[in-house]
C-alpha positions, -999 to +999 in steps of 0.1 A: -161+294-278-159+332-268-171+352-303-144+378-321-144+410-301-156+396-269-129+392-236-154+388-210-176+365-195-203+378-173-220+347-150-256+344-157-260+348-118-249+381-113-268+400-144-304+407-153-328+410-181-360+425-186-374+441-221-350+424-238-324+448-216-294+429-197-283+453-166-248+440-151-239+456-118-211+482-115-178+469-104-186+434-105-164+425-131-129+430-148-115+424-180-106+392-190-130+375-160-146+341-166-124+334-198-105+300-202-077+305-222-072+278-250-044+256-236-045+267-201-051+231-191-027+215-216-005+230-243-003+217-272+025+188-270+023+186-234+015+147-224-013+141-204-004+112-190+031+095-185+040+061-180+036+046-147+011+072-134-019+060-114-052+058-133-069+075-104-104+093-110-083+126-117-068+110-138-098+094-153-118+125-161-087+142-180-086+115-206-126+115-205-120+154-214-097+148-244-120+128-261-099+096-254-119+062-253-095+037-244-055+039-231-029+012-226-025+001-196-007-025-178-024-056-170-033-062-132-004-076-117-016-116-102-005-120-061-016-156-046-015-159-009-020-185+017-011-187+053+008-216+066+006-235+102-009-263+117-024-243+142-044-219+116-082-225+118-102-208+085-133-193+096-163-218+100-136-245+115-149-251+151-125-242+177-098-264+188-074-262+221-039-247+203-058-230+175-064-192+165-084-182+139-068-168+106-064-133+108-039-128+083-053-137+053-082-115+058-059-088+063-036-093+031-069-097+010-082-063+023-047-047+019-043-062-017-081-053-030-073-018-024-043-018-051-061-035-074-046-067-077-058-099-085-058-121-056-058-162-059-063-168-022-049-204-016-062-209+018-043-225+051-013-246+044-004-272+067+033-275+087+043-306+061+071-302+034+050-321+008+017-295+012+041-263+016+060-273-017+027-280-038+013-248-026+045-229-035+045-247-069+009-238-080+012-201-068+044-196-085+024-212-118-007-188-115+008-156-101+037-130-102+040-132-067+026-148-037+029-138+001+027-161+028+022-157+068+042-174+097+065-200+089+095-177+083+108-180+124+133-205+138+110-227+146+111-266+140+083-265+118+095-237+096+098-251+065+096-219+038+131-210+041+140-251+029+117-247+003+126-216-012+164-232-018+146-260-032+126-243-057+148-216-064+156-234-096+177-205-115+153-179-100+173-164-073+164-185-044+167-161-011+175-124-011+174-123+021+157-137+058+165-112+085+157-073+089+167-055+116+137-038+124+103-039+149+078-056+146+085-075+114+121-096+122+117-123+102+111-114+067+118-136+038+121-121+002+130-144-029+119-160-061+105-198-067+110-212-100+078-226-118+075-238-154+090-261-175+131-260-194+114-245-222+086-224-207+103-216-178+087-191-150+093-178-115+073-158-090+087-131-058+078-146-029+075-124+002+071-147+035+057-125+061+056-131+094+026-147+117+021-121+141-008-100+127+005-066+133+036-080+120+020-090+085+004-055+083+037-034+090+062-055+066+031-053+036+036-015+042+068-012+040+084-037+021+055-056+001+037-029-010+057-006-026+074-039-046+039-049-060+035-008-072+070-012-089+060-048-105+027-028-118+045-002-133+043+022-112+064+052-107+053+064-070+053+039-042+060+055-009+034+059+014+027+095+022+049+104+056+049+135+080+064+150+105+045+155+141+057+163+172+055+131+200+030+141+230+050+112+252+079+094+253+088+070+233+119+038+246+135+033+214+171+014+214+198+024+182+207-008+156+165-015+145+142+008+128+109+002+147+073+009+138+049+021+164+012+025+159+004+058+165-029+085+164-023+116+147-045+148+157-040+189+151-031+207+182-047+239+192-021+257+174-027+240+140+008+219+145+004+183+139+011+163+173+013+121+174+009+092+205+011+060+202-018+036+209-002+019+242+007-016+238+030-021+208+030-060+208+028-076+174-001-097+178-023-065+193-046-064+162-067-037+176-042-013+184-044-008+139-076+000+140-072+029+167-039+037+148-042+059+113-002+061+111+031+043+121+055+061+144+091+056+122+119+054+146+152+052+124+181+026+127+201+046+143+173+066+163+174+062+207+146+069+230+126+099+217+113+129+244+082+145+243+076+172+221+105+155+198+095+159+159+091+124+143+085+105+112+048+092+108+039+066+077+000+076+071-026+048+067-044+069+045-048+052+008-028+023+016-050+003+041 
């Protein structure tokens, strides 16, 4: 606290003291320097905190500085996951003709961890009604929602979307199946009912689908921002610029459609984007070269170079 009289604060730096005599250099200084005004961080009144904000380290350190031990908080929403497929090998299994190694699940646990879920990972679940609807059962029982990966395609052995009408219960069953975008086509969002008559519960399912760039791009822009909303959150877009496109880009109207894409600084300071050359949905690697998605809107054609487009940053969300 600055004594009665006093307006200035001189850093201990820039004076000197010798015989008991502090010498402060001319013109170093103005009135009123090095003061903190009471309240200039928070009035009186003012909230701190509001409901739904992140508890971020910022965010952290201001309660820390009011004294505050403990807040409410909302308790860490509960997401069970479990790819589906009898052609899914978990890591260990040797390899088979036909099989791929489970990508996906590796992926969602890394993508869930950094919002600060609780994950039940339930493993790989077979092609076979009887295993798909025991699986959907006991996620819906532990969780508030559960993803899945593959089994959401026309496919013969595509059982979710039949399960999720037979579990539906009074839940909802199916929001909806399709969405026209790229990659990420067969989406399934809906609830499965869990519980008993008189303790009834259900769970949001998001089925993704197999394809592992697929799984990443619908968790960004679909999954995520849901599971920020069930938490309580009030921000849940991912942070998006604009950059200019250094190539062409094909691009047909009636889909929006997610490119990987490299973001950089051009000599001029101006933020400038390419994409990372094959865009099929099962090129993994192309997201590790990425740090951004390319948006190309619904109604959006064929973009030329030097166009200005809309680019979802990885940054914080994988």
């Amino acid at each position: 606290v600055m004594p009665a009289g006093l307006d200035t604060v001189v850093p201990q730096e820039l004076a000197s003291e010798r015989d008991g005599t502090v010498t402060i250099p001319a013109n170093t200084l103005a009135r009123g320097d090095n003061r903190r005004k009471c309240g200039e961080d928070l009035m009186q009144g003012t909230p701190a905190l509001r409901q739904g904000q992140w508890l971020g380290p910022a965010a952290l350190g201001l309660i820390a500085s009011l004294g505050i031990a403990e807040v409410p908080v909302r308790r860490r929403l509960k997401v069970a996951y479990f790819s589906t497929g009898n052609e899914i090998l978990s890591l260990g299994e040797a390899p088979r003709p036909g099989a791929v190694y489970d990508s996906n699940r590796y992926t969602v646990f890394g993508l869930l961890t950094r919002m600060g879920v609780e994950v039940l990972d339930m493993g790989v679940v077979p092609d076979a009604p009887q295993a798909l609807e025991a699986a959907f059962v006991e996620a819906a029982q532990r969780s508030d929602a559960i993803i899945t990966s593959g089994g959401v395609s026309v496919g013969e052995a595509d059982y979710t979307k039949a399960m999720m009408h037979k579990l539906a219960g009074t839940a909802g069953g199916v929001a909806f199946w399709r969405i026209a975008m790229r990659p990420g086509r067969p989406m399934a969002v809906g609830r499965i009912a869990a519980g008993t008559p008189q303790a009834p519960r259900s769970a949001v399912l998001f089925g993704l689908p197999g394809n592992p760039v697929a799984v990443m791009v619908t968790f960004l822009a679909f999954v995520r921002p849901a599971l920020l909303r069930m938490m309580g959150s009030q921000a849940t877009a991912v942070p998006m610029l604009r950059a200019h496109s250094e190539e062409p880009i094909r691009k047909k109207a009636g889909r929006t459609e997610y490119q990987r894409g490299i973001v950089s600084s051009g000599p001029d300071g101006a933020l400038r984007v390419r994409t990372t050359g094959n865009q099929g949905s099962g090129v993994l690697s192309s997201m590790v070269q990425a740090n951004g998605l390319i948006v190309l809107g619904h109604d959006q054609g064929n973009v030329a170079v030097g166009d200005e487009v809309d680019v979802m940053m990885f940054d914080g969300a994988i």
